[in-house]
C-alpha positions as CSV (number, residue, x, y, z in Angstrom):
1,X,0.0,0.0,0.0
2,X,3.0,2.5,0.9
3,X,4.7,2.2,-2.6
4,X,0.9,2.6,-4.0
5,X,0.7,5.7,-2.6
6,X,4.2,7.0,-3.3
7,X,4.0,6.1,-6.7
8,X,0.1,7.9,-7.3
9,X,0.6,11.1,-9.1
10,X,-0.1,14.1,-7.3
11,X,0.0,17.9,-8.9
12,X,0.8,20.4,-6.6
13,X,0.4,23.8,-7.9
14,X,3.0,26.5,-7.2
15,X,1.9,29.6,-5.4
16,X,0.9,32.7,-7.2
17,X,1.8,35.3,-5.1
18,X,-0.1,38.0,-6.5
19,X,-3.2,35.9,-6.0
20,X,-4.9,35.4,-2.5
21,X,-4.7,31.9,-0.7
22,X,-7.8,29.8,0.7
23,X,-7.7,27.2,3.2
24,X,-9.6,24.5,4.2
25,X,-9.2,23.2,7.9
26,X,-10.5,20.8,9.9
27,X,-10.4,19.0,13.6
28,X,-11.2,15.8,14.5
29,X,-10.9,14.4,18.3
30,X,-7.5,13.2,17.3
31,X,-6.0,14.8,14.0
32,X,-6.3,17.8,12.4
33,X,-5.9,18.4,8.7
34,X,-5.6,21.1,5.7
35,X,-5.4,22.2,2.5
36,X,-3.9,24.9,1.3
37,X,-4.8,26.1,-2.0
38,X,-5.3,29.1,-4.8
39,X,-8.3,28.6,-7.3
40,X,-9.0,25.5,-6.3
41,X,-5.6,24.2,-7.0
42,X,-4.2,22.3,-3.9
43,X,-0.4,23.7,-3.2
44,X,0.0,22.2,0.6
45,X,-1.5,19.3,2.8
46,X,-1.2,19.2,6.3
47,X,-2.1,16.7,8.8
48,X,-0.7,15.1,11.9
49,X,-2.4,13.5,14.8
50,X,-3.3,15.2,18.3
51,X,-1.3,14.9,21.4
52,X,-3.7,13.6,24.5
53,X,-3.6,17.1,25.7
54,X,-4.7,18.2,22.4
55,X,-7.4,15.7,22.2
56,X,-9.0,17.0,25.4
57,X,-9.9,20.6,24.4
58,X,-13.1,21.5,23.1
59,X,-14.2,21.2,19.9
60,X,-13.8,25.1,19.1
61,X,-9.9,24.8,20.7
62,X,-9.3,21.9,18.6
63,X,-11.0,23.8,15.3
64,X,-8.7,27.1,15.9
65,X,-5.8,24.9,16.8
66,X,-5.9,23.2,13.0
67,X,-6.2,27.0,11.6
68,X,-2.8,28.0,14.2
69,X,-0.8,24.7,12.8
70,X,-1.5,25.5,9.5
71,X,-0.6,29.3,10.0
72,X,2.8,27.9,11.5
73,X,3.6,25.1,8.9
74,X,3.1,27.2,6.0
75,X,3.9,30.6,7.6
76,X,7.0,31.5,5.5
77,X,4.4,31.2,2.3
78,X,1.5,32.8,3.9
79,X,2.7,36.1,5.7
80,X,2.0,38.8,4.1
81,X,-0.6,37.7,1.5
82,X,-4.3,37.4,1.8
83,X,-5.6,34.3,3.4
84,X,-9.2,33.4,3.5
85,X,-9.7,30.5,5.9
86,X,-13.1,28.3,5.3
87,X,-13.5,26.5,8.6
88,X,-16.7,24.1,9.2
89,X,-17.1,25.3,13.0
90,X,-19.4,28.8,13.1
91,X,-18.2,29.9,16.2
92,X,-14.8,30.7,15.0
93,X,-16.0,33.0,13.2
94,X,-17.8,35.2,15.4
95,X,-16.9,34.6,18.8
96,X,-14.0,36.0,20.9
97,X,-12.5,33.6,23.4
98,X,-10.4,34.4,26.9
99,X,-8.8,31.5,27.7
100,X,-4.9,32.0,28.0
101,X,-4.1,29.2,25.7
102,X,-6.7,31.2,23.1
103,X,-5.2,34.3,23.5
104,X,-1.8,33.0,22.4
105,X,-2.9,31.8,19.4
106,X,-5.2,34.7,18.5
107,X,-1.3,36.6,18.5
108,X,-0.6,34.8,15.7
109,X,-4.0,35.1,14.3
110,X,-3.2,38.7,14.1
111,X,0.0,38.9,12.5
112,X,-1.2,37.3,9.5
113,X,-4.6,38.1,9.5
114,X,-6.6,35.5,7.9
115,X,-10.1,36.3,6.9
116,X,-12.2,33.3,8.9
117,X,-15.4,32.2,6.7
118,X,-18.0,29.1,7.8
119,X,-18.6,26.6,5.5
120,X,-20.7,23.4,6.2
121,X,-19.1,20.2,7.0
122,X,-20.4,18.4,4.0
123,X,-18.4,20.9,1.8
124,X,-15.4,20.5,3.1
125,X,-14.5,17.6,2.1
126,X,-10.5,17.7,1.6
127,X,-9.6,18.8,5.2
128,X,-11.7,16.6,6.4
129,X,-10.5,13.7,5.2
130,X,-7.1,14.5,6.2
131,X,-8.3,15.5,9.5
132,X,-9.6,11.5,9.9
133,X,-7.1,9.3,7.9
134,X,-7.0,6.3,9.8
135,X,-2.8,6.2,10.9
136,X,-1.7,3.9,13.4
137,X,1.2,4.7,15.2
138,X,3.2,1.3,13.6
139,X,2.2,2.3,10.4
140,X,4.7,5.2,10.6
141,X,7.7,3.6,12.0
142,X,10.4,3.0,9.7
143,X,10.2,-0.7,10.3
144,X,6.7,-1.0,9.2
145,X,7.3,1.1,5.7
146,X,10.1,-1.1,4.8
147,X,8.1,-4.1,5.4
148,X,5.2,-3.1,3.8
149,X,7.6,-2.3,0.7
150,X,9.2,-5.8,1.0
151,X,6.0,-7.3,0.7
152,X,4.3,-5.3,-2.4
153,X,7.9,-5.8,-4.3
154,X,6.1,-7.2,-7.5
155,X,3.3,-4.4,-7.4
156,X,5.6,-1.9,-8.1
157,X,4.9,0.3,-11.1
158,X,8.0,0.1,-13.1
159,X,7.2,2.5,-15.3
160,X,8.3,4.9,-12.3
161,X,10.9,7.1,-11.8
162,X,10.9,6.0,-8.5
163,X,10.7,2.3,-9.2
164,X,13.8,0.3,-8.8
165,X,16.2,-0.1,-11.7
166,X,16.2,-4.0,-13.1
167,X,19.7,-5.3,-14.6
Protein backbone atom coordinates (compact mmCIF):
# COMPACT_ATOMS: atom_id res chain seq x y z
CA UNK A 1 0.00 0.00 0.00
CA UNK A 2 3.04 2.50 0.86
CA UNK A 3 4.68 2.24 -2.64
CA UNK A 4 0.92 2.55 -4.02
CA UNK A 5 0.66 5.73 -2.56
CA UNK A 6 4.20 6.99 -3.35
CA UNK A 7 4.00 6.06 -6.67
CA UNK A 8 0.10 7.86 -7.28
CA UNK A 9 0.62 11.12 -9.13
CA UNK A 10 -0.12 14.12 -7.34
CA UNK A 11 0.05 17.87 -8.92
CA UNK A 12 0.78 20.37 -6.56
CA UNK A 13 0.41 23.84 -7.92
CA UNK A 14 3.04 26.48 -7.17
CA UNK A 15 1.85 29.55 -5.38
CA UNK A 16 0.86 32.66 -7.21
CA UNK A 17 1.82 35.29 -5.12
CA UNK A 18 -0.13 38.03 -6.50
CA UNK A 19 -3.21 35.91 -5.97
CA UNK A 20 -4.94 35.37 -2.55
CA UNK A 21 -4.71 31.92 -0.75
CA UNK A 22 -7.82 29.82 0.68
CA UNK A 23 -7.66 27.15 3.19
CA UNK A 24 -9.58 24.47 4.23
CA UNK A 25 -9.17 23.24 7.87
CA UNK A 26 -10.49 20.81 9.87
CA UNK A 27 -10.35 19.00 13.59
CA UNK A 28 -11.18 15.76 14.54
CA UNK A 29 -10.91 14.42 18.33
CA UNK A 30 -7.51 13.24 17.27
CA UNK A 31 -6.03 14.78 14.01
CA UNK A 32 -6.26 17.83 12.36
CA UNK A 33 -5.90 18.40 8.66
CA UNK A 34 -5.60 21.08 5.72
CA UNK A 35 -5.36 22.22 2.45
CA UNK A 36 -3.91 24.90 1.33
CA UNK A 37 -4.83 26.07 -2.04
CA UNK A 38 -5.33 29.10 -4.84
CA UNK A 39 -8.26 28.61 -7.33
CA UNK A 40 -9.04 25.51 -6.34
CA UNK A 41 -5.56 24.20 -6.96
CA UNK A 42 -4.22 22.32 -3.92
CA UNK A 43 -0.37 23.67 -3.16
CA UNK A 44 -0.02 22.25 0.57
CA UNK A 45 -1.51 19.34 2.80
CA UNK A 46 -1.18 19.21 6.27
CA UNK A 47 -2.05 16.66 8.77
CA UNK A 48 -0.71 15.09 11.89
CA UNK A 49 -2.41 13.51 14.84
CA UNK A 50 -3.30 15.21 18.35
CA UNK A 51 -1.33 14.87 21.37
CA UNK A 52 -3.67 13.57 24.52
CA UNK A 53 -3.60 17.10 25.70
CA UNK A 54 -4.68 18.18 22.42
CA UNK A 55 -7.38 15.69 22.15
CA UNK A 56 -8.98 16.97 25.36
CA UNK A 57 -9.87 20.65 24.36
CA UNK A 58 -13.07 21.48 23.12
CA UNK A 59 -14.22 21.16 19.89
CA UNK A 60 -13.82 25.12 19.15
CA UNK A 61 -9.92 24.80 20.72
CA UNK A 62 -9.28 21.89 18.56
CA UNK A 63 -10.97 23.83 15.25
CA UNK A 64 -8.73 27.07 15.90
CA UNK A 65 -5.79 24.87 16.84
CA UNK A 66 -5.86 23.20 13.05
CA UNK A 67 -6.25 27.01 11.63
CA UNK A 68 -2.76 28.05 14.20
CA UNK A 69 -0.77 24.66 12.85
CA UNK A 70 -1.55 25.51 9.55
CA UNK A 71 -0.62 29.26 9.97
CA UNK A 72 2.80 27.91 11.46
CA UNK A 73 3.55 25.10 8.89
CA UNK A 74 3.09 27.16 6.04
CA UNK A 75 3.89 30.63 7.61
CA UNK A 76 7.02 31.53 5.49
CA UNK A 77 4.44 31.16 2.32
CA UNK A 78 1.52 32.76 3.91
CA UNK A 79 2.70 36.09 5.70
CA UNK A 80 1.98 38.79 4.08
CA UNK A 81 -0.60 37.71 1.47
CA UNK A 82 -4.35 37.37 1.81
CA UNK A 83 -5.59 34.34 3.42
CA UNK A 84 -9.24 33.38 3.52
CA UNK A 85 -9.74 30.52 5.93
CA UNK A 86 -13.07 28.25 5.30
CA UNK A 87 -13.53 26.48 8.60
CA UNK A 88 -16.68 24.09 9.16
CA UNK A 89 -17.12 25.29 13.03
CA UNK A 90 -19.45 28.77 13.11
CA UNK A 91 -18.22 29.94 16.24
CA UNK A 92 -14.85 30.75 15.02
CA UNK A 93 -15.99 33.03 13.22
CA UNK A 94 -17.80 35.21 15.43
CA UNK A 95 -16.90 34.58 18.79
CA UNK A 96 -13.96 36.02 20.94
CA UNK A 97 -12.50 33.62 23.43
CA UNK A 98 -10.39 34.42 26.86
CA UNK A 99 -8.75 31.49 27.73
CA UNK A 100 -4.93 32.03 28.01
CA UNK A 101 -4.10 29.19 25.73
CA UNK A 102 -6.67 31.18 23.14
CA UNK A 103 -5.19 34.31 23.51
CA UNK A 104 -1.77 33.02 22.39
CA UNK A 105 -2.90 31.75 19.36
CA UNK A 106 -5.17 34.70 18.48
CA UNK A 107 -1.27 36.64 18.48
CA UNK A 108 -0.64 34.77 15.68
CA UNK A 109 -4.02 35.13 14.31
CA UNK A 110 -3.19 38.66 14.07
CA UNK A 111 0.02 38.89 12.55
CA UNK A 112 -1.16 37.30 9.48
CA UNK A 113 -4.57 38.07 9.54
CA UNK A 114 -6.56 35.54 7.94
CA UNK A 115 -10.06 36.28 6.95
CA UNK A 116 -12.24 33.26 8.91
CA UNK A 117 -15.36 32.23 6.70
CA UNK A 118 -18.05 29.09 7.81
CA UNK A 119 -18.59 26.63 5.49
CA UNK A 120 -20.69 23.38 6.18
CA UNK A 121 -19.13 20.23 7.00
CA UNK A 122 -20.41 18.37 3.96
CA UNK A 123 -18.42 20.91 1.79
CA UNK A 124 -15.38 20.54 3.13
CA UNK A 125 -14.51 17.62 2.09
CA UNK A 126 -10.49 17.71 1.61
CA UNK A 127 -9.58 18.76 5.25
CA UNK A 128 -11.71 16.58 6.39
CA UNK A 129 -10.50 13.70 5.16
CA UNK A 130 -7.10 14.45 6.22
CA UNK A 131 -8.31 15.51 9.48
CA UNK A 132 -9.60 11.52 9.94
CA UNK A 133 -7.05 9.32 7.93
CA UNK A 134 -7.01 6.27 9.85
CA UNK A 135 -2.85 6.17 10.91
CA UNK A 136 -1.71 3.85 13.40
CA UNK A 137 1.16 4.67 15.20
CA UNK A 138 3.21 1.28 13.64
CA UNK A 139 2.23 2.26 10.37
CA UNK A 140 4.69 5.23 10.58
CA UNK A 141 7.66 3.64 11.96
CA UNK A 142 10.45 3.02 9.65
CA UNK A 143 10.22 -0.69 10.33
CA UNK A 144 6.72 -1.01 9.17
CA UNK A 145 7.28 1.09 5.73
CA UNK A 146 10.11 -1.05 4.81
CA UNK A 147 8.13 -4.07 5.40
CA UNK A 148 5.17 -3.08 3.75
CA UNK A 149 7.60 -2.30 0.68
CA UNK A 150 9.16 -5.78 0.97
CA UNK A 151 5.99 -7.28 0.73
CA UNK A 152 4.32 -5.30 -2.41
CA UNK A 153 7.94 -5.81 -4.33
CA UNK A 154 6.11 -7.23 -7.53
CA UNK A 155 3.31 -4.41 -7.40
CA UNK A 156 5.65 -1.86 -8.07
CA UNK A 157 4.93 0.33 -11.14
CA UNK A 158 8.00 0.05 -13.12
CA UNK A 159 7.23 2.49 -15.28
CA UNK A 160 8.29 4.88 -12.29
CA UNK A 161 10.90 7.14 -11.83
CA UNK A 162 10.87 5.95 -8.51
CA UNK A 163 10.67 2.35 -9.17
CA UNK A 164 13.79 0.35 -8.82
CA UNK A 165 16.21 -0.08 -11.72
CA UNK A 166 16.21 -4.02 -13.09
CA UNK A 167 19.69 -5.29 -14.59
Amino acid sequence: MAKRIIAKERLLAHPNFNKPFQIHTDASHCQLGDVVSQQGKPIAFYSRKLNPAQSRCTTTERELLSIVETLKEHRNMLLGQEIEVFTDHKNLVYKHFNTERVMRWQLLLEEIGPKLTYVKGTNNIVADALSRLKIAEEGLSAKAFANELANEEEDFPTGCPLSPIKK
